[in-house]
VEXKOLRO-31401 format. One line per 5 residues: number of its first residue (from 1); for each residue x, y, z of N, C-alpha, C. Coordinates in nm, 2 decimals. Example, Ala and Ser with C-alpha at 12.3 -4.5 7.8 and 13.67 -1.06 7.14 Angstrom:
BEGIN
1	1.32 -0.57 0.78 1.23 -0.45 0.78 1.32 -0.33 0.78  1.28 -0.22 0.71 1.37 -0.11 0.71 1.29 0.00 0.79
***
This chain:
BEGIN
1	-3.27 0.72 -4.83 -3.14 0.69 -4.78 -3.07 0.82 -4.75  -2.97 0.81 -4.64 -2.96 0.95 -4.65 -2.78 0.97 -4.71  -2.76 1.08 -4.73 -2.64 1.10 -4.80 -2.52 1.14 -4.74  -2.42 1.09 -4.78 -2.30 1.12 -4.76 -2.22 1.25 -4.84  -2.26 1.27 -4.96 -2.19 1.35 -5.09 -2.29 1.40 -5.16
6	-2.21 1.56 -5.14 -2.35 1.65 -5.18 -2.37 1.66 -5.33  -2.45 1.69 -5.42 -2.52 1.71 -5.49 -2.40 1.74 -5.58  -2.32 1.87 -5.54 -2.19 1.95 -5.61 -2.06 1.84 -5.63  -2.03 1.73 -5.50 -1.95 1.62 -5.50 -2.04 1.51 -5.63  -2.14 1.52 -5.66 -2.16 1.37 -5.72 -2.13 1.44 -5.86
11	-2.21 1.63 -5.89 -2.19 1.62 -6.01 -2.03 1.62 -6.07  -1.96 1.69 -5.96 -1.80 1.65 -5.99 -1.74 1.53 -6.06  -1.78 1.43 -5.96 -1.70 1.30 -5.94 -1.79 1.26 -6.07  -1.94 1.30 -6.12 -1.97 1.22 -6.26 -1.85 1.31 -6.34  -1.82 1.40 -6.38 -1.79 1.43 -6.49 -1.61 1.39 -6.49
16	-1.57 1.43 -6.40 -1.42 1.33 -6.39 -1.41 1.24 -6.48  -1.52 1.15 -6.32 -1.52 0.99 -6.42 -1.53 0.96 -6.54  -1.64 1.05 -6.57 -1.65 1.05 -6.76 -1.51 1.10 -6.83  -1.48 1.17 -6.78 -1.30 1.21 -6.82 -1.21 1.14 -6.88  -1.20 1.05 -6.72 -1.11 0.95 -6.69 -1.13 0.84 -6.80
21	-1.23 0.78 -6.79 -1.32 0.65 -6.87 -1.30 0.71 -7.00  -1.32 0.82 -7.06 -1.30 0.84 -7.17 -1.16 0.86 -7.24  -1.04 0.89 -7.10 -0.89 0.91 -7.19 -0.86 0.74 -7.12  -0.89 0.67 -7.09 -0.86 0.51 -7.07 -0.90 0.47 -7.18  -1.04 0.49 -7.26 -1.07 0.41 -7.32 -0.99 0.46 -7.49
26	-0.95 0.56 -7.50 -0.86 0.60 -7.61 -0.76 0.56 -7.61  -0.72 0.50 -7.48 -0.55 0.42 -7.42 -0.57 0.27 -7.45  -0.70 0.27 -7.44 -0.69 0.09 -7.48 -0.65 0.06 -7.33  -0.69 0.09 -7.26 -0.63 0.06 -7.10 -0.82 0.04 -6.99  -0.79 -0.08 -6.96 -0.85 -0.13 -6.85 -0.88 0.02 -6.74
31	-0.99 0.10 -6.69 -0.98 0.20 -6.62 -1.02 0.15 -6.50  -1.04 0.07 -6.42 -1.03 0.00 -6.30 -0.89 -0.03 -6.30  -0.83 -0.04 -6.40 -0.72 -0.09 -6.29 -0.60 -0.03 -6.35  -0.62 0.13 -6.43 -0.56 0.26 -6.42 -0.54 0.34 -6.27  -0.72 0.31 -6.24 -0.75 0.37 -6.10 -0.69 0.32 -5.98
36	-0.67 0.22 -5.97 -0.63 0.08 -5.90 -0.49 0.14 -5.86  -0.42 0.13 -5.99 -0.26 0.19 -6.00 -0.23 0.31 -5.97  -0.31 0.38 -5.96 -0.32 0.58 -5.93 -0.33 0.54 -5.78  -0.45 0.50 -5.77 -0.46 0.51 -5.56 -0.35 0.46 -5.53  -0.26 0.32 -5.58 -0.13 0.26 -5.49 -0.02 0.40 -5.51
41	-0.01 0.50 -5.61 0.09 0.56 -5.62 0.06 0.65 -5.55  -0.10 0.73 -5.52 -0.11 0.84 -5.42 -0.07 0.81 -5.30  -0.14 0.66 -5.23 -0.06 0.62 -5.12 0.06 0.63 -5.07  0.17 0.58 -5.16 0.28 0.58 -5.15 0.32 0.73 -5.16  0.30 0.82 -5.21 0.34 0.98 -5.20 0.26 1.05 -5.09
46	0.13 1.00 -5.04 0.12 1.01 -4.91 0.18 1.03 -4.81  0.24 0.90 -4.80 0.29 0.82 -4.65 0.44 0.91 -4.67  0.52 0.97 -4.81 0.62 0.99 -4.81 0.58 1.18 -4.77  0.50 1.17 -4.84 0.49 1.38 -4.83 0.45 1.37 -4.66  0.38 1.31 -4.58 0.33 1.33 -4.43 0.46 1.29 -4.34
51	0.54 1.18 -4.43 0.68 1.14 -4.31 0.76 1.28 -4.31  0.73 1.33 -4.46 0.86 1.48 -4.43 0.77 1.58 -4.35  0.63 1.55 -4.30 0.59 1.68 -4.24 0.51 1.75 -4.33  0.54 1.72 -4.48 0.49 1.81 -4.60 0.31 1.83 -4.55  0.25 1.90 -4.56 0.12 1.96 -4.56 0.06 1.90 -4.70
56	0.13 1.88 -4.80 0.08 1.86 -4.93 0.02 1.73 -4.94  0.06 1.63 -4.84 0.00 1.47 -4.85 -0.21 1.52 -4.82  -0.21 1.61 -4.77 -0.36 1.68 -4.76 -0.44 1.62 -4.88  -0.40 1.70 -4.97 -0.47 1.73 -5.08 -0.40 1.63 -5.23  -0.35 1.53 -5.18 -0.26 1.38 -5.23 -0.41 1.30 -5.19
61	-0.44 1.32 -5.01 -0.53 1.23 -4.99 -0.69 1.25 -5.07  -0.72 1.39 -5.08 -0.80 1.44 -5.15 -0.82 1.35 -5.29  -0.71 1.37 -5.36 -0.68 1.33 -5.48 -0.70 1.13 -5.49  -0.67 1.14 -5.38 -0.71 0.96 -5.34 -0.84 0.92 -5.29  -0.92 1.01 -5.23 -1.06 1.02 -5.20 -1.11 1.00 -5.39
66	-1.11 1.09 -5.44 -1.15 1.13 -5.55 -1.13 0.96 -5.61  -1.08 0.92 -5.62 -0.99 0.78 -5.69 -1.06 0.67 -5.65  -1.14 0.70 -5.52 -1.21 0.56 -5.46 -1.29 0.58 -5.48  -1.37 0.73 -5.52 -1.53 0.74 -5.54 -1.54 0.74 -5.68  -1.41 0.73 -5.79 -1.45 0.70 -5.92 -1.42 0.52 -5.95
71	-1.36 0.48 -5.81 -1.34 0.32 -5.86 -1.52 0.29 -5.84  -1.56 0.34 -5.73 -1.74 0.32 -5.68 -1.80 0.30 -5.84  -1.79 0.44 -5.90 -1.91 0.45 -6.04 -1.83 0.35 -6.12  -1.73 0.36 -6.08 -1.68 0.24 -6.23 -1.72 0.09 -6.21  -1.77 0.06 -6.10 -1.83 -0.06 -6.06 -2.01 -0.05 -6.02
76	-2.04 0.08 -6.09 -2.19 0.10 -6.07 -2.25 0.05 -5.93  -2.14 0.11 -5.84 -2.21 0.12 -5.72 -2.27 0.30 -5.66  -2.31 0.33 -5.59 -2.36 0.44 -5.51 -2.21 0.44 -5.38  -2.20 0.55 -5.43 -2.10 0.58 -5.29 -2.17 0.59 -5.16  -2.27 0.66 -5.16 -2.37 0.67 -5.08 -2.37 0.51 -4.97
81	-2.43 0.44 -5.05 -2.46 0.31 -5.04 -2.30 0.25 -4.99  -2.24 0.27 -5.07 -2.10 0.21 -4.99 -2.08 0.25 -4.86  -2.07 0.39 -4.88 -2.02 0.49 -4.75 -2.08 0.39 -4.64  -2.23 0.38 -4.63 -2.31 0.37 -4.50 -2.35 0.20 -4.48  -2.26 0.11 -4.59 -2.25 -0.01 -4.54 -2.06 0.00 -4.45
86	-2.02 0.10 -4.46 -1.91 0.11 -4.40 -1.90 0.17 -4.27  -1.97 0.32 -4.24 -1.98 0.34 -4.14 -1.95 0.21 -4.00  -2.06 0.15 -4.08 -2.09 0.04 -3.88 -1.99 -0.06 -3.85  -1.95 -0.07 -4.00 -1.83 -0.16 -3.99 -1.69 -0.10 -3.91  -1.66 0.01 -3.97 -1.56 0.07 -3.86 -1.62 0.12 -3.73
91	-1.69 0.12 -3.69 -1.74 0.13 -3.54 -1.74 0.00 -3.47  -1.76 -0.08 -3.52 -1.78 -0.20 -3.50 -1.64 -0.25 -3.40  -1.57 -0.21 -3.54 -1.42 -0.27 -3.56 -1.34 -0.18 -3.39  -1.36 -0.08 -3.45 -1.30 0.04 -3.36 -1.29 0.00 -3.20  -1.46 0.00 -3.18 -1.51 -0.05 -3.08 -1.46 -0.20 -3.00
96	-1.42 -0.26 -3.07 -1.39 -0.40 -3.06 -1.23 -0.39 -3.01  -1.18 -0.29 -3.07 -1.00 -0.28 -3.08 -1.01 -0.25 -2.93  -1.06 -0.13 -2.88 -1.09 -0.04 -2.77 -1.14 -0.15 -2.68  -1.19 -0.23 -2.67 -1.25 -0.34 -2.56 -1.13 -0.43 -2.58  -1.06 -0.43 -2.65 -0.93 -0.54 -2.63 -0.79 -0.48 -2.58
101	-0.81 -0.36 -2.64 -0.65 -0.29 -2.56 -0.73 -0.28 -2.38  -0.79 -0.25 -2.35 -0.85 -0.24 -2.20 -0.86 -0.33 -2.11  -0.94 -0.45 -2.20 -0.92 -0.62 -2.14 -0.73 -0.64 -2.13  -0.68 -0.65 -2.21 -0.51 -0.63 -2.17 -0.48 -0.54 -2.11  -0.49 -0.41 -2.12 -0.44 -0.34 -2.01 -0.48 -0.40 -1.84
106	-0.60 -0.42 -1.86 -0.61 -0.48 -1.70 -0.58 -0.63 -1.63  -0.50 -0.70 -1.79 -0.43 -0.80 -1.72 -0.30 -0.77 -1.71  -0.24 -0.64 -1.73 -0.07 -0.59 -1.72 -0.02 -0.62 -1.85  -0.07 -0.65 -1.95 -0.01 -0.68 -2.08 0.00 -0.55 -2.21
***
């Protein structure tokens, strides 16, 4: 299979996870849906640090990357394996949008 996340990203994202999972489970807290509640909060400080222009929603999104590749291990999936059932799907989609704004553009709509 080939990879998306290098060798230096996976050993990262294992030891985080291990982190994370281990100060949840001293919280008595569900860590899926710790994670869950962190990515809706990065979002939302996202959308707010990029409306002001701020540069720092960057490295927010970073922080939110990080959050969806530890929700992956926490559900004993391969990001890998995620990643590249996703690829085609956004091409797919993309591709599809792009054949519809064009089809309407050439009826005047």
């Amino acid at each position: 299979m080939k990879k998306t996340l290098t060798k230096y990203t996976k050993k990262e994202l294992q030891s985080i996870h291990g982190y994370s999972k281990r100060l949840n489970r001293m919280l008595k807290k569900d860590h899926a849906r710790v994670l869950l509640d962190m990515m809706r909060a990065h979002t939302d400080e996202i959308k707010e640090l990029y409306n002001k222009k701020d540069k720092h929603y960057l490295i927010e999104t970073g922080d939110l990357i990080v959050l969806c590749l530890e929700l992956m291990r926490e559900a004993k999936q391969s990001p890998d394996a995620v990643l590249f059932k996703c690829y085609p799907r956004f091409h797919k989609k993309l591709l599809q949008l792009i054949k519809e704004q064009k089809d309407r553009s050439k009826r005047g709509l």
